[in-house]
C-alpha positions in Angstrom: -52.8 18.8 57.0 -53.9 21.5 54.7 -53.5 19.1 51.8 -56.2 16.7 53.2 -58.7 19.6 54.1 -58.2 20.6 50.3 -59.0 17.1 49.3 -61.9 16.8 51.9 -63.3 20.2 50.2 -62.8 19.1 46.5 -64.6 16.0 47.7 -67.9 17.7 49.2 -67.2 20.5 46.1 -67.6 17.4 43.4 -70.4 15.8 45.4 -72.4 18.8 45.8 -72.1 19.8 41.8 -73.0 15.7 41.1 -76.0 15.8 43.4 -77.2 19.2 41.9 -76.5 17.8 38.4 -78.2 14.9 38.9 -81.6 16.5 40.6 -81.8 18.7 37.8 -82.3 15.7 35.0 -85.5 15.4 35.2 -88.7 17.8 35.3 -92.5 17.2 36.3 -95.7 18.8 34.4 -99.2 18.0 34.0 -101.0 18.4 30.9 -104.6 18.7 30.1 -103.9 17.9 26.3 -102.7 14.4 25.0 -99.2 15.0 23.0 -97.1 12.8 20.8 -93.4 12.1 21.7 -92.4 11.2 18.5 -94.9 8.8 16.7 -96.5 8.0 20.6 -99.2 9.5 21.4 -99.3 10.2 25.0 -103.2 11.0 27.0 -103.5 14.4 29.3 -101.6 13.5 32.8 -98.7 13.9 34.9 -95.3 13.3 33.3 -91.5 13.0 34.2 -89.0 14.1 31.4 -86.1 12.2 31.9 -82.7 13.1 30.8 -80.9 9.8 29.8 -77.3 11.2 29.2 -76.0 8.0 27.8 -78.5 7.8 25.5 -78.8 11.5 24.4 -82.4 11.0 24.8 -85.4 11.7 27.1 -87.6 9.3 28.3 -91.2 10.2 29.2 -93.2 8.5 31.5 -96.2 8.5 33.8 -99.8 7.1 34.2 -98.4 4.0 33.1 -97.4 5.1 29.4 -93.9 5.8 28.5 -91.8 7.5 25.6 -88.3 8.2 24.5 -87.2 10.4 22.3 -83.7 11.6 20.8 -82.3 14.8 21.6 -81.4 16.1 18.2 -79.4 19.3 19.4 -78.6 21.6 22.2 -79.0 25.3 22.2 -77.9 27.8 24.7 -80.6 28.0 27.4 -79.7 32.1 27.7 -81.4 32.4 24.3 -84.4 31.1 24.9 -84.8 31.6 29.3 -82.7 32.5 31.5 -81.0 29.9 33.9 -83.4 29.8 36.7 -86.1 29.1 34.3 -87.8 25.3 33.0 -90.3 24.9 30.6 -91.5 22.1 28.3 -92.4 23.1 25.1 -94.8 21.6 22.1 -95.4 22.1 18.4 -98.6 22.2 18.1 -99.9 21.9 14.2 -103.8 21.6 13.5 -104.4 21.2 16.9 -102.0 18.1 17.9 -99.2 19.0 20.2 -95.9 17.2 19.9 -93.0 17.2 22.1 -90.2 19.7 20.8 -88.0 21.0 23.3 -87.2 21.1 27.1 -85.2 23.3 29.1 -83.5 22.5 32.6 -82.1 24.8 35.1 -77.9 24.7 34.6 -77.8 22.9 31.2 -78.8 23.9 28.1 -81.7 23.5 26.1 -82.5 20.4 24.5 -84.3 20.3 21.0 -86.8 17.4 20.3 -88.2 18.2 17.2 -88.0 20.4 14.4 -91.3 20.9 12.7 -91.0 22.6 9.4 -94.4 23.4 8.5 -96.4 26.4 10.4 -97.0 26.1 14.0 -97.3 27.4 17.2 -96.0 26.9 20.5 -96.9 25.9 23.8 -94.9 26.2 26.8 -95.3 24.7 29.7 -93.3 26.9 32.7 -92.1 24.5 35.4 -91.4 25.9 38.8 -88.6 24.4 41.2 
């Protein structure tokens, strides 16, 4: 008896983290600023960011336009935020904004893009 209950709880345990996990994949913002995701160019609107985990890639997509784009590393999200916190961040070089990195809530952070030359940042806080 206390073997199933054990089971039944590793059960609801693995379903819960999976149903978290999976909620937490994607993130919604609104920008007032067209922005490229890699050589796209996307106009002002609502977006979903998409994790694709088989791809290692996001896809971007809303207003009928749509994006993907490779992850090219993670970094730990504690660096940059702490856990609780999402944000979408963009390059922006001569006043075109580009999408560079994205941070979810209980994974890490996901870079996009690595601009070399001289830029700034904009960051886009996304509440839950």
């Amino acid at each position: 008896m206390k073997t199933k209950i054990l089971t039944v709880l590793s059960i609801f345990a693995f379903l819960a983290v999976i149903s978290v996990y999976g909620q937490m994949s994607t993130i919604k913002a609104t920008t007032d600023f067209s922005f490229m995701v890699g050589s796209k160019t996307l106009p002002a609107g609502a977006y979903e960011f998409v994790r694709d985990e088989n791809a290692q890639s996001f896809v971007v997509r809303g207003g009928g336009n749509s994006a993907v784009i490779a992850v090219i590393t993670r970094f730990a999200r504690e660096l940059h935020t702490t856990p609780q916190d999402a944000h979408v961040v963009f390059d922006v070089v001569d006043g075109n904004y580009m999408l560079s990195e994205i941070v979810i809530p209980g994974q890490d952070g996901y870079m996009l893009l690595a601009t070399k030359e001289s830029h700034e940042h904009k960051v886009m806080n996304i509440k839950f």
